[in-house]
Steps between C-alpha positions, in 0.01 A plus 500: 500500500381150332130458453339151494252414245349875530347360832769620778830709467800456738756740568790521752453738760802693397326587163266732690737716558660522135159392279216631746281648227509144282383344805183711611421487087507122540299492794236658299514163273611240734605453824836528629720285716747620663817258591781581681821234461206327263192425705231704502451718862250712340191546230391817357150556382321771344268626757155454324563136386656443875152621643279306238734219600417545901145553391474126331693338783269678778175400262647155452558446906147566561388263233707224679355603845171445392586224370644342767184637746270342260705172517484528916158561505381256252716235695278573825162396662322780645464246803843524542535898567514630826268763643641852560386488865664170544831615368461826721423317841849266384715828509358596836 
């Protein structure tokens, strides 16, 4: 296993088999990419900084969408929506 700049480890996924406790200790420091004939198939995380990671994707998502609603609606003139009913009777 190589590690790069303490930020990410890789390791061949034939050294899981012969080095398996190295790798989960490293996951606990830095992720791990796994390669197989040298590019990576595969990234292993450990579990609470995977989740905080989901957590700050999801939370950054819904920053963008309400972003990008605020953008929309700022963009449009009341005059221009349509009423409700209008859009109803249209799907009839």
């Amino acid at each position: 296993m190589r590690v790069i700049k303490e930020k990410s480890a890789f390791a061949a996924i034939s050294e899981l088999r012969t080095h398996l406790d190295e790798v989960l200790n490293q996951i606990k420091q830095t992720p791990v990419i796994l390669e197989r004939h040298n590019k990576p198939v595969a990234v292993l995380e450990d579990p609470k900084r995977f989740e905080a990671l989901r957590e700050t994707l999801e939370e950054a998502a819904d920053i963008l969408l309400a972003l990008e609603a605020k953008r929309r609606e700022s963009g449009v003139s009341k005059s221009s929506y349509i009423p409700l009913e209008d859009i109803e009777r249209r799907l009839r």
